[in-house]
C-alpha positions as CSV (number, residue, x, y, z in Angstrom):
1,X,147.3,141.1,63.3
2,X,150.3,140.6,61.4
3,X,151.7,143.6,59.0
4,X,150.9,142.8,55.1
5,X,153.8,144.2,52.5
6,X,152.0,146.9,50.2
7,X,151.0,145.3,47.1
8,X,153.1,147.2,45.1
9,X,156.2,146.0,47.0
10,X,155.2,142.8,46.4
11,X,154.7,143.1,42.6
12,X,158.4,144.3,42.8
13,X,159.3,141.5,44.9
14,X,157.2,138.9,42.3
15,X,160.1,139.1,39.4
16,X,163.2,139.2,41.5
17,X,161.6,135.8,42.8
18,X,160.8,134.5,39.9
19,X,163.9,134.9,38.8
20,X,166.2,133.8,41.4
21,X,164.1,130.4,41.0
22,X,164.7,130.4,37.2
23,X,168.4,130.7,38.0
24,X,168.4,127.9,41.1
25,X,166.8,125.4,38.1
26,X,169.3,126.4,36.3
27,X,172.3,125.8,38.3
28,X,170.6,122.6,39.2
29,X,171.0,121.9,35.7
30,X,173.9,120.2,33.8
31,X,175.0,122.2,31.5
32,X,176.5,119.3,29.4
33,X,172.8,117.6,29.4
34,X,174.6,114.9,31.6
35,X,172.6,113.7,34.9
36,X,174.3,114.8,38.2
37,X,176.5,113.0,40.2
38,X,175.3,109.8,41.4
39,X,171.8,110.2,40.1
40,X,172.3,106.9,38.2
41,X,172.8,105.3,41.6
42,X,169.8,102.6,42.8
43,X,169.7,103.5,45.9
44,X,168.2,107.1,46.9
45,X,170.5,108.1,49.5
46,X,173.5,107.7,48.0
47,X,172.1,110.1,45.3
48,X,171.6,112.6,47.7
49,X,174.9,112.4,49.2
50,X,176.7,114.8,46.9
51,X,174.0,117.6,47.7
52,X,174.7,116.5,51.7
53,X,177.9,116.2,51.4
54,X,178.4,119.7,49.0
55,X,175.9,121.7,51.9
56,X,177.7,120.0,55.1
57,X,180.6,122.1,53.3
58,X,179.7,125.3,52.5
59,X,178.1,125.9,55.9
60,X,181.4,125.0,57.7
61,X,183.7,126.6,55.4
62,X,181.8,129.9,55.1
63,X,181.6,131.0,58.2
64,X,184.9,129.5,59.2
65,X,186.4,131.5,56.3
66,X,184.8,134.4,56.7
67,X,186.5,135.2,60.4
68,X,189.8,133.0,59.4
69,X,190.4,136.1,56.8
70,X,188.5,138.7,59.2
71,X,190.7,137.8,62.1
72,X,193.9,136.4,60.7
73,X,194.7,138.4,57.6
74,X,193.2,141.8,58.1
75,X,190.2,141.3,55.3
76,X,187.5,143.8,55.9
77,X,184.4,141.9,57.4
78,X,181.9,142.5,54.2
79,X,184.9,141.5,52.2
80,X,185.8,138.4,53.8
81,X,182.6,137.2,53.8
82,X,182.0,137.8,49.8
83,X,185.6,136.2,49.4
84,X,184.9,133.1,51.5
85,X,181.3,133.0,49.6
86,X,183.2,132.8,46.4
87,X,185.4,130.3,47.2
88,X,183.0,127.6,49.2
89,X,179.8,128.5,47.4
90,X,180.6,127.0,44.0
91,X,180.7,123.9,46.0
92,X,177.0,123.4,45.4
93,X,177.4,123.9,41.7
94,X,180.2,121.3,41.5
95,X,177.3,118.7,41.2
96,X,176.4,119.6,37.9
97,X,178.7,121.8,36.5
98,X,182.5,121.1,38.3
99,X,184.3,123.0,35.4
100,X,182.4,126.1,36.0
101,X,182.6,125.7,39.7
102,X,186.3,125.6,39.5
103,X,186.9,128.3,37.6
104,X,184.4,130.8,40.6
105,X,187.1,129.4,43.0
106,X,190.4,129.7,40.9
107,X,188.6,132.9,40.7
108,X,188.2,133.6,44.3
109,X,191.9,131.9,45.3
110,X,193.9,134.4,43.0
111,X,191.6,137.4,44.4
112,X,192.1,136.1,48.0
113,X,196.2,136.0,47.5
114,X,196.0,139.3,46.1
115,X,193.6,141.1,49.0
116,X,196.1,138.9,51.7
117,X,199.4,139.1,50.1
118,X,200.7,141.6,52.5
119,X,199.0,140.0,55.3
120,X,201.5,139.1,58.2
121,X,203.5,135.6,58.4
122,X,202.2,135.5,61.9
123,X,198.6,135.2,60.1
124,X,199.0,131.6,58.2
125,X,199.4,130.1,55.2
126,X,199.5,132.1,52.0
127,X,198.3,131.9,49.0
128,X,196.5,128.8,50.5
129,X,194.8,128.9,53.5
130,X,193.0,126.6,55.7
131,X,189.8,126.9,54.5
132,X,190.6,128.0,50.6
133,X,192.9,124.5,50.3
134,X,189.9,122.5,51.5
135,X,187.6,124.2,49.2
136,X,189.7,123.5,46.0
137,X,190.1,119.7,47.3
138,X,186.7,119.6,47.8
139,X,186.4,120.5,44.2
140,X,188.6,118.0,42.9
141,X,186.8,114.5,43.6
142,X,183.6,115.9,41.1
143,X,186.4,117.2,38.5
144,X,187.5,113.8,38.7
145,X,184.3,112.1,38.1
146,X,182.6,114.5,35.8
147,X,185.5,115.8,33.0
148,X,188.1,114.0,30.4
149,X,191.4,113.3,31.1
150,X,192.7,116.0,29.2
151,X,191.1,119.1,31.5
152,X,192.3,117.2,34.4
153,X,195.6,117.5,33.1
154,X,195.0,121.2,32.7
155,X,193.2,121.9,36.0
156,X,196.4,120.1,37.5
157,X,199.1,122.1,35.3
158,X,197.1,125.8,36.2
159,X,197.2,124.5,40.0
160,X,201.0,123.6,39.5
161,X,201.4,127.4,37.8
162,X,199.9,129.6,40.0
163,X,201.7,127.8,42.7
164,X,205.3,128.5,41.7
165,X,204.5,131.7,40.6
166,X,203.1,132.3,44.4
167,X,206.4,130.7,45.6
168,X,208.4,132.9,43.8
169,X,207.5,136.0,45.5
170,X,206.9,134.6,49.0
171,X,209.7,131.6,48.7
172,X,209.2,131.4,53.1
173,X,205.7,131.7,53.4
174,X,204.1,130.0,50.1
175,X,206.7,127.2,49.0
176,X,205.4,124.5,52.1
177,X,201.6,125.4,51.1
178,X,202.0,125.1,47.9
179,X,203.4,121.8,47.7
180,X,200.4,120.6,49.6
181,X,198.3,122.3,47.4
182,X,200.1,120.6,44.0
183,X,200.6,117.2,45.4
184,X,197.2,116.7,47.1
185,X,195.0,118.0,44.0
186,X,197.0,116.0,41.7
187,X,196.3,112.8,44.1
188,X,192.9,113.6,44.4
189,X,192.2,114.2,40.7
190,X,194.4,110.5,39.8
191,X,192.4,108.6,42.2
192,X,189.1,109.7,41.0
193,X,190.1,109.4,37.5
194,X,191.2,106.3,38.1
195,X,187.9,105.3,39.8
196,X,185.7,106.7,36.9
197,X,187.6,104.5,34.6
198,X,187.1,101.6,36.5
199,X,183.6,102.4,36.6
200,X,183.1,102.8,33.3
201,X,185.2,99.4,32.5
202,X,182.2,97.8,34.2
203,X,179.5,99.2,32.7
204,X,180.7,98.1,29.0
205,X,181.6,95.1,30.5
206,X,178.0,94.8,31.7
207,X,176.7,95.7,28.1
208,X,178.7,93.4,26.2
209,X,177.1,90.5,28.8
210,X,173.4,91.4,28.1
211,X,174.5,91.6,24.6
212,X,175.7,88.2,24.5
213,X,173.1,86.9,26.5
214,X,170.7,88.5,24.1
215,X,172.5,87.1,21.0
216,X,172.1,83.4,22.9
217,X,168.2,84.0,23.2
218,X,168.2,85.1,19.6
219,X,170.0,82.1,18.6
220,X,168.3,79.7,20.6
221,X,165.0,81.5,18.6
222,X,166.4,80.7,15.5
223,X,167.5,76.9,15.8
224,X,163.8,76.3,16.9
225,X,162.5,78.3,13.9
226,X,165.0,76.3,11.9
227,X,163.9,73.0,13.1
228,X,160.4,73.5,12.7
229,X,161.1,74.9,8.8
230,X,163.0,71.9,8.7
231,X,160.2,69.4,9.6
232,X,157.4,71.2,7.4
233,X,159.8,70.9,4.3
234,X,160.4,67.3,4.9
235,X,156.8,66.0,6.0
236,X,154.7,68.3,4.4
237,X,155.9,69.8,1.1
238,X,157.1,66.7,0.7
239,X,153.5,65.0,0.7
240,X,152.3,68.3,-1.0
241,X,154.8,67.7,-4.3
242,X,153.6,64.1,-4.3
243,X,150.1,65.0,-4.4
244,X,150.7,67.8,-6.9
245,X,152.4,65.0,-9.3
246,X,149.8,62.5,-8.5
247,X,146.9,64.6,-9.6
248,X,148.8,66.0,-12.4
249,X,149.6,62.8,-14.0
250,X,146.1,61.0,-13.4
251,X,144.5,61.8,-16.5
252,X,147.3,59.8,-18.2
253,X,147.7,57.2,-15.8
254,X,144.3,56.6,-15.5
255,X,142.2,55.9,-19.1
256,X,138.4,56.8,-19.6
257,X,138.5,59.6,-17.0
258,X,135.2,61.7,-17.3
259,X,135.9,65.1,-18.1
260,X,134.2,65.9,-14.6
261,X,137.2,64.1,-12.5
262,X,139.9,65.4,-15.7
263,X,138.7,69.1,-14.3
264,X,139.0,67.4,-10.7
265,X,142.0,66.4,-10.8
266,X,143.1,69.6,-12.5
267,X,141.9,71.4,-9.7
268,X,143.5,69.5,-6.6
269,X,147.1,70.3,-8.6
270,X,146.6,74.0,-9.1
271,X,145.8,74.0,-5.1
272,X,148.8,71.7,-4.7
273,X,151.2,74.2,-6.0
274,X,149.3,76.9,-4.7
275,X,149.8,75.4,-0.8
276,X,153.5,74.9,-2.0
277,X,153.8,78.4,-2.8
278,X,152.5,79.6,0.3
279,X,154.6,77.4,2.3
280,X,157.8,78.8,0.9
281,X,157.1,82.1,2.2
282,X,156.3,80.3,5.2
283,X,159.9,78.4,5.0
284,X,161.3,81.9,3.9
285,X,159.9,83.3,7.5
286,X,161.3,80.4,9.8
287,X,164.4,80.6,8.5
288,X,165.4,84.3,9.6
289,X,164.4,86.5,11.8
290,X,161.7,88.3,9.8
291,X,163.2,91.6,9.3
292,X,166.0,93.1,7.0
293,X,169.4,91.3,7.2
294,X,171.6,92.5,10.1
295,X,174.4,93.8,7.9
296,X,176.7,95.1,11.6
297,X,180.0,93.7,11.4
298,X,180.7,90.7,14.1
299,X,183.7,91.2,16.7
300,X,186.0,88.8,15.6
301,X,189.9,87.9,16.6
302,X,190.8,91.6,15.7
303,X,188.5,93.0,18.9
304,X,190.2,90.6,21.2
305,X,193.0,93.3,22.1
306,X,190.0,96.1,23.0
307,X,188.2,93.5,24.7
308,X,191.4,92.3,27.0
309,X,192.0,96.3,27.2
310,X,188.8,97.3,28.8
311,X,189.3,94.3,31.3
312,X,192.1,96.0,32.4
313,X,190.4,98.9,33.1
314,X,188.1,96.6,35.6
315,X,190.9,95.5,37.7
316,X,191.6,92.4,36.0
317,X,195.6,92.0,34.4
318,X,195.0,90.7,31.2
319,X,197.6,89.5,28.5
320,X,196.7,88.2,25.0
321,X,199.0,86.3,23.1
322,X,198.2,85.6,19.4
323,X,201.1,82.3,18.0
324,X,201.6,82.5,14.4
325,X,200.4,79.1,13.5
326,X,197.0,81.4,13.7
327,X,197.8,83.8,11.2
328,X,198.8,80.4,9.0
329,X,195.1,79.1,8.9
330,X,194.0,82.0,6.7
331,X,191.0,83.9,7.2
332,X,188.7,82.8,9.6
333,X,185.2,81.5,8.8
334,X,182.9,84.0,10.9
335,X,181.0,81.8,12.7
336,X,184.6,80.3,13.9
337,X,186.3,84.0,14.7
338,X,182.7,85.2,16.4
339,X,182.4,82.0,18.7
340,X,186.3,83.3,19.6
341,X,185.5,86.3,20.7
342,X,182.6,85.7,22.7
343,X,184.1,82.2,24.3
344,X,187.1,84.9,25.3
345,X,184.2,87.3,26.4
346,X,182.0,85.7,28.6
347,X,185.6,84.2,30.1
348,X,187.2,87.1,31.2
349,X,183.6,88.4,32.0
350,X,183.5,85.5,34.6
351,X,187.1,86.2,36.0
352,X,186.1,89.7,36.7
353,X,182.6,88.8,38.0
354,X,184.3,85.5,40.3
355,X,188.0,87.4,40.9
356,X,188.3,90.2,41.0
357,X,192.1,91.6,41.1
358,X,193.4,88.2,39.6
359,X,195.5,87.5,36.3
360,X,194.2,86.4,33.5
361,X,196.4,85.0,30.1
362,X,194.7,84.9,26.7
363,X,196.2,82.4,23.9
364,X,195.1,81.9,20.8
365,X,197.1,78.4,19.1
366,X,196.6,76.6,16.5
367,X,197.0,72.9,15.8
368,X,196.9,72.0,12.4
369,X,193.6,73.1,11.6
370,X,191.8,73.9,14.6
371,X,191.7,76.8,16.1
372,X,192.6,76.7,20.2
373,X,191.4,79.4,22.7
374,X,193.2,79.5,26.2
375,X,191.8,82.0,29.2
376,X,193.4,81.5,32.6
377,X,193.5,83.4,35.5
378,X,195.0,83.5,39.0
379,X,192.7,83.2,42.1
380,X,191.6,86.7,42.6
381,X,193.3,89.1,45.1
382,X,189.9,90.6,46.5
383,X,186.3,89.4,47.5
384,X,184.1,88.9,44.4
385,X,181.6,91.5,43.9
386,X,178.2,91.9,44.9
387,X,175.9,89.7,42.8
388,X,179.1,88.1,40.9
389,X,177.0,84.3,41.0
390,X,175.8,85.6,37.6
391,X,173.1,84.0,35.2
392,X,174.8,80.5,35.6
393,X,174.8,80.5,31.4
394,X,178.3,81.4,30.9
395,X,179.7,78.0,30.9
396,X,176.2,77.0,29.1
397,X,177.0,79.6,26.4
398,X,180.5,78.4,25.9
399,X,179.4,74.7,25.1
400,X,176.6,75.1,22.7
401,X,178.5,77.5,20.7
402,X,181.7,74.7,20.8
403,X,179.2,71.9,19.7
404,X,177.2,74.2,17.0
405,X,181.0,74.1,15.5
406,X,182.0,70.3,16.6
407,X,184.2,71.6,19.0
408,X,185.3,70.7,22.2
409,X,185.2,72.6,25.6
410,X,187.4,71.8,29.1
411,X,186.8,74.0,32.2
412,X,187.6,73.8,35.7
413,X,189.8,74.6,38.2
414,X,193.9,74.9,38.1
415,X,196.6,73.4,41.0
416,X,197.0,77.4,42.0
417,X,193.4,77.8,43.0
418,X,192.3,79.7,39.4
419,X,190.2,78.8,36.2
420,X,191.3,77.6,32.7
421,X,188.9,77.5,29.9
422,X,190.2,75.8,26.4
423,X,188.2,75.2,23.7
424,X,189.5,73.6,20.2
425,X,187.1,75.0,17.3
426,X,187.7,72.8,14.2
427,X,188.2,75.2,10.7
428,X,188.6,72.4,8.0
429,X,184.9,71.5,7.3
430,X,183.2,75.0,8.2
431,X,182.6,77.5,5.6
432,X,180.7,81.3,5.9
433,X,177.6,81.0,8.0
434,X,175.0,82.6,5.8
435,X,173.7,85.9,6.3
């Protein structure tokens, strides 16, 4: 028969419990209300790796720590063990909450130095040993990934501070270590910085495609909404004003009408204009989009510079290059500077999409009164990326906006192996598309 704890025990037992779970949701918890790292990942393993990756290191580096300063530097065993706990153990809550995390370990690293700082040479590396250094690297990749530039740069300059201040007092023992320590946090925290920026290049890049793509359903909605407004004004108000004339104007065309067919005719005009009434709320409809005007601003030839700057983010060198014959034509018409933008859009989009790592030049010319749009790029220096064949409605996209505006569109391949797109949008006979 097994032994059963007393039941008061266990009432005691009952809070503590509850309360260490209330603090593991916690920690589990951003504290920024942002997700984890790499939950927005499709694939479910690779949002478990951080967790993996985070446990895999707190159960070598604890225990490794724990006898490194035991057995090395002198540090009583209880006390080794809390140190080396406070140094790897905020590796778990570097998942959701890196600043915090690296503060426990800063923490920990400046208590360590001061518990070791008499420790022999003989015993290693001080202020940073083995397993304290690997800890704080650790760290670094979900700084990287997680906070803005501007507590990187702060994280960086404390690291770099503490450093030559430990230097300073142990110039043999502390200057090689904590070179290492400055040069391999900073590395770490540039690359992932670097990679986070990259990453978020692509995802706006990503949103500004499904937004054009959605703009091209929209508008492909509207021409047929147009075209059928188009047809009922001129087939059948057309026949309804006739017949609203006709039966208006019979009692004087036609003498010795009974008062019967006078009242007749009376009647089919009042439902004449009544059906002509209705159907110019019905024209009203078709011809928007049966809501409230969309009163946003349209990206225009003064976005092209953020738009070129966000490609760079996504690997791809862009230049843009605006001639002064453009500032001659004037202000734009915005259906002219909005076709533009989104002809410059969706080519770049395809450069980064179809070569990645190329070079891509943006020039916007002007020839008399025509506005022409250049985008070439080099062949790309890597593979394209996974699932860059696209919708196939780039090119598509390009051409119907080029022909809404009597336009024309060349694409196809250059001598050097990359892609030119021009497209020569006419601005004499175009005015303000209405709102």
């Amino acid at each position: 028969m097994k032994p059963q704890l007393p039941s008061a025990v266990l009432n005691l037992l009952q809070p503590v419990g509850d309360q260490l779970a209330d603090l593991g949701r916690a920690l589990l918890t951003p504290v920024d209300g942002r997700a984890p790292l790499m939950s927005g990942a499709r694939r479910a393993w690779v949002r478990w790796l951080p967790y993996l990756v985070a446990v895999s290191a707190v159960a070598t580096l604890l225990p490794v720590g724990t006898v490194v300063l035991a057995d090395s530097y002198g540090v009583p065993g209880g006390v080794a063990g809390a140190l080396a706990l406070m140094q790897s153990g905020p590796l778990l809550l570097a998942i959701t909450r890196p600043l915090q995390a690296w503060w426990v370990i800063t923490g920990g690293t400046v208590l360590g130095a001061v518990l070791t700082v008499d420790s022999p040479e003989s015993a290693g590396a001080w202020p940073w040993p083995v397993t304290t250094l690997l800890c704080y690297v650790f760290l670094m990749p979900a700084l990287a990934l997680r906070e803005r530039g501007r507590t990187l740069v702060a994280v960086w300059l404390v690291t770099l501070a503490a450093s030559i201040v430990a230097a300073d007092l142990h110039q043999p023992r502390a200057g090689e270590t904590a070179a290492i320590a400055v040069t391999v946090s900073g590395a770490v925290l540039l690359l992932g910085w670097s990679v986070r920026g990259r990453g978020e290049a692509q995802r706006l890049l990503a949103e500004q495609e499904q937004i054009s793509e959605a703009e091209r359903e929209r508008s492909t909605l509207l021409e047929e909404r147009a075209r059928i407004a188009r047809e009922l004004h001129d087939v059948v108000a057309h026949h309804m004003s006739v017949i609203t004339v006709q039966a208006d104007s019979a009692p004087y065309r036609i003498g010795g009408l009974p008062p019967e067919a006078v009242e007749e005719f009376g009647t089919i005009a009042a439902a004449a204009r009544s059906s002509l009434s209705e159907m110019r709320r019905l024209l009203g409809v078709l011809r928007s989009d049966g809501a409230a005007p969309d009163r946003a601003p349209q990206p225009g030839l003064a976005q092209l510079g953020q738009l070129v700057e966000t490609v760079g983010q996504a690997g791809v060198r862009a230049e843009l290059t605006v001639t002064p014959e453009v500032a001659a034509l004037g202000e734009l018409p915005s259906a002219v500077a909005l076709s533009a933008y989104r002809i410059v859009q969706e080519a770049l989009a395809n450069v980064v999409r179809h070569a990645p790592g190329a070079r891509a030049e943006v020039r916007l010319t002007a020839v008399g009164r025509t506005l022409r749009v250049t985008v070439e790029n080099s062949p790309g220096g890597r593979p394209a990326v996974e699932g860059g064949e696209g919708t196939g409605h780039g090119l598509v996209g390009m051409r119907e906006r080029v022909r809404l505006l009597s336009g024309r569109l060349e694409t196809g391949g250059t001598p050097a192996g990359g892609f030119l797109v021009t497209a020569e949008l006419p601005v004499t006979t175009l005015g303000e598309s209405p709102r």
